[in-house]
C-alpha positions as CSV (number, residue, x, y, z in Angstrom):
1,X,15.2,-26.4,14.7
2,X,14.7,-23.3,16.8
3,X,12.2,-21.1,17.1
4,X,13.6,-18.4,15.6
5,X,15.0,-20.3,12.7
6,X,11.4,-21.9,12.1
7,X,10.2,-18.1,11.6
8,X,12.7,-17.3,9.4
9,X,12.4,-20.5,7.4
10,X,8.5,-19.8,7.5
11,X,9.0,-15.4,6.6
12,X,11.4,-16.2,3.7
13,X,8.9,-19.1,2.3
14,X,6.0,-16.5,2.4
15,X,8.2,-14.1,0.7
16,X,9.5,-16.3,-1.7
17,X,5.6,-17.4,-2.7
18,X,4.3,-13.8,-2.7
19,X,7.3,-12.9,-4.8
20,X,6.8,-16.1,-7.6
21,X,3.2,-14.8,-7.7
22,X,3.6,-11.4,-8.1
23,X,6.6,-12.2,-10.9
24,X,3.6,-14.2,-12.5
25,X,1.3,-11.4,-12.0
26,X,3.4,-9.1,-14.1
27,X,3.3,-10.9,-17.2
28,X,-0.9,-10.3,-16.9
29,X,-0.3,-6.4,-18.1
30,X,-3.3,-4.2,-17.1
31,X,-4.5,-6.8,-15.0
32,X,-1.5,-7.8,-13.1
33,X,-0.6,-4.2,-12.1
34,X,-4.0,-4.0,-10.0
35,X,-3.9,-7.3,-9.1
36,X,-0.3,-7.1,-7.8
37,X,-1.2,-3.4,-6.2
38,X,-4.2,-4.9,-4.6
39,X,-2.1,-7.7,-3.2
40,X,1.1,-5.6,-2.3
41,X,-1.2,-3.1,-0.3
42,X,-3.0,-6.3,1.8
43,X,-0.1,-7.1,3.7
44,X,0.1,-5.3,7.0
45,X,3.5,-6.9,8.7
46,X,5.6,-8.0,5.6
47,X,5.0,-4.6,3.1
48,X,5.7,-5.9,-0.6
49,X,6.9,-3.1,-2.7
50,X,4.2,-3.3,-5.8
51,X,5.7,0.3,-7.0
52,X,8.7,-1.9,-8.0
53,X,6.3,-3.2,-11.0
54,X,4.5,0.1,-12.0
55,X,7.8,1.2,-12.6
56,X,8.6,-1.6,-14.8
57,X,5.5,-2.0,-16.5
58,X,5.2,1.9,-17.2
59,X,8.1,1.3,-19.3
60,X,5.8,-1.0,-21.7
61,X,2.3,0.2,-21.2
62,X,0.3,3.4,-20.6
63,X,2.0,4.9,-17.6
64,X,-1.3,6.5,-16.5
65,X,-3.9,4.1,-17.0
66,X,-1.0,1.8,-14.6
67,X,-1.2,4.9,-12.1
68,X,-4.7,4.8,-12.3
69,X,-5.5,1.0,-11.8
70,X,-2.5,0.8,-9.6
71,X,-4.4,3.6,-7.3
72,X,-7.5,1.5,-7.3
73,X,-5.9,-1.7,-6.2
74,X,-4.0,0.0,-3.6
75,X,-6.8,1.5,-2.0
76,X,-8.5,-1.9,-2.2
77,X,-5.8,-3.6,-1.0
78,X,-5.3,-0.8,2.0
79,X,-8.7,-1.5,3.8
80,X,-7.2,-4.3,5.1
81,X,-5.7,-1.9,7.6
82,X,-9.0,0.5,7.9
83,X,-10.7,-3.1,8.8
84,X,-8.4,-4.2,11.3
85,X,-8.7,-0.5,13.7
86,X,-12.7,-1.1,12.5
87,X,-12.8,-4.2,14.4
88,X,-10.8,-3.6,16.9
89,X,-12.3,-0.3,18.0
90,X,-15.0,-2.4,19.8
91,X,-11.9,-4.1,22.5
92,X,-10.8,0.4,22.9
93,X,-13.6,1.3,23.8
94,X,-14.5,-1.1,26.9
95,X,-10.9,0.5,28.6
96,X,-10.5,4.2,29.9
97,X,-7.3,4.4,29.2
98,X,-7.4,3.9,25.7
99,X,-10.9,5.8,25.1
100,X,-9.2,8.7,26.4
101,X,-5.7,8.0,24.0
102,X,-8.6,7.4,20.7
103,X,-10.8,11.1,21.8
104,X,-7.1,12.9,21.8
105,X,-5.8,10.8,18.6
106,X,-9.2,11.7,17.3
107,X,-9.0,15.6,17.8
108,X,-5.5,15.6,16.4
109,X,-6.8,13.4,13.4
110,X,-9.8,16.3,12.9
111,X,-7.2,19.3,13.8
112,X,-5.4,18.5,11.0
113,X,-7.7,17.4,8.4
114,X,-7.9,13.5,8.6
115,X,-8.6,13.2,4.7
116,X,-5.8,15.1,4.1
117,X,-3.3,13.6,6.3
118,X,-4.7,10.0,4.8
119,X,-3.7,11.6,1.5
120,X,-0.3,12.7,2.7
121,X,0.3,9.1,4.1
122,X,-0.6,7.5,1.0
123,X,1.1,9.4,-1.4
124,X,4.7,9.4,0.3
125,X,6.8,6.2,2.1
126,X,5.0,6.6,5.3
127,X,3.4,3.4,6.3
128,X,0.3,4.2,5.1
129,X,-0.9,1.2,7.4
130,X,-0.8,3.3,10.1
131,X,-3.0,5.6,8.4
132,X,-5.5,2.8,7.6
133,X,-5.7,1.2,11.4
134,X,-6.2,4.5,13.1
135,X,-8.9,5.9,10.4
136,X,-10.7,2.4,11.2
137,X,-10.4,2.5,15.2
138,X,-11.7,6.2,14.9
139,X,-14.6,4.9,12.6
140,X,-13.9,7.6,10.0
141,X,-16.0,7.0,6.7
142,X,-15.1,4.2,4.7
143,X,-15.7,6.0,1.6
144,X,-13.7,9.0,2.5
145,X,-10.9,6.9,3.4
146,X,-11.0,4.8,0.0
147,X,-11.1,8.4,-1.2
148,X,-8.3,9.7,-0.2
149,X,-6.3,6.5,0.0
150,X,-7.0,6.1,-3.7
151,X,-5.8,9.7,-4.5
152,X,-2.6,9.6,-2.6
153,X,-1.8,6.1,-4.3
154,X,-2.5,7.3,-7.5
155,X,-0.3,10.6,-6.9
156,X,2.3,8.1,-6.1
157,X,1.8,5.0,-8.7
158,X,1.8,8.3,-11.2
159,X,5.4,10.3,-10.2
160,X,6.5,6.4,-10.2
161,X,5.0,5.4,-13.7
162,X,6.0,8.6,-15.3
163,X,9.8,8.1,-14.0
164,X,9.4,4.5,-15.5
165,X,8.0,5.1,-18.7
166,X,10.5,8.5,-19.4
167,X,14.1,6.3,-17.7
168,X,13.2,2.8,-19.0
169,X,15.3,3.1,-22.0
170,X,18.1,4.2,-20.5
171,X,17.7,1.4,-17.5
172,X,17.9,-0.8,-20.0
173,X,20.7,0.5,-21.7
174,X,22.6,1.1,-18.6
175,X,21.8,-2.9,-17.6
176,X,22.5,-4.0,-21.1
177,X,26.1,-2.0,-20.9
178,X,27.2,-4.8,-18.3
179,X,26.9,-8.1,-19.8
């Protein structure tokens, strides 16, 4: 076996196990939708797309209670990111090169309005990631990044739950017109 067969046989074996638990996560409601948020927002290399179950699930339950506990989990599972630039701010700040790269990320990141541009990344497809390593490298609050992360997931998990709960009957229609 190759290398690069072993990390595809090892990629589509984590997938495969994330995406059984996630499947059995569903069937837990209120529970599994911030569960499943909490876990889909964890994972910085291989994103899972947990909006793929508020959508579903908004078509059974209250689509903004899953907005709201789909916002919470996100933002919980999105420190991940804040917590790897946190610890890795230390191994900046020992080189000049890269303390001079963070001070001009940092003025950008001030200029226009780090909360709301960790808003902006967490309410649209931007890799919000991104969003979560630089806040942590720059050492911006914690509490205003869980914040703002948890608005701009909850903006998101509700335009996604509302389009789930107000199309699901016809999904399912559609679907059901095939077989």
């Amino acid at each position: 076996m190759t290398a690069n067969s072993t990390i595809a046989a090892s990629v589509t074996s984590y997938l495969l196990s994330i995406n059984t638990l996630l499947n059995e996560l569903s069937g837990w409601g209120y529970l599994g939708i911030f569960l499943i948020s909490v876990i889909g927002n964890a994972t910085i290399i291989l994103p899972f797309p947990s909006l793929v179950f508020v959508f579903l699930l908004a078509g059974e339950l209250n689509p903004v209670l899953i907005a709201l506990l789909s916002g919470v989990g996100s933002a919980i599972g999105e420190l991940t990111g804040y917590c790897i630039g946190y610890g890795g701010a230390s191994l900046t700040e020992k080189k000049k090169k890269w303390k001079k790269r963070i001070e001009k990320t940092e003025k950008q990141f001030n200029k226009y309005g780090g909360f709301w541009v960790i808003i902006f990344f967490a309410a649209t497809p931007l890799p919000h990631d991104i969003a979560g390593i630089v806040s942590g490298v720059l050492k911006y609050p914690p509490k205003k990044f869980f914040i703002a992360t948890f608005i701009g997931k909850f903006i998101i998990s509700l335009i996604i739950a509302m389009a789930g709960f107000y199309s699901m009957e016809w999904v399912v229609r559609t679907i059901g017109g095939f077989g």
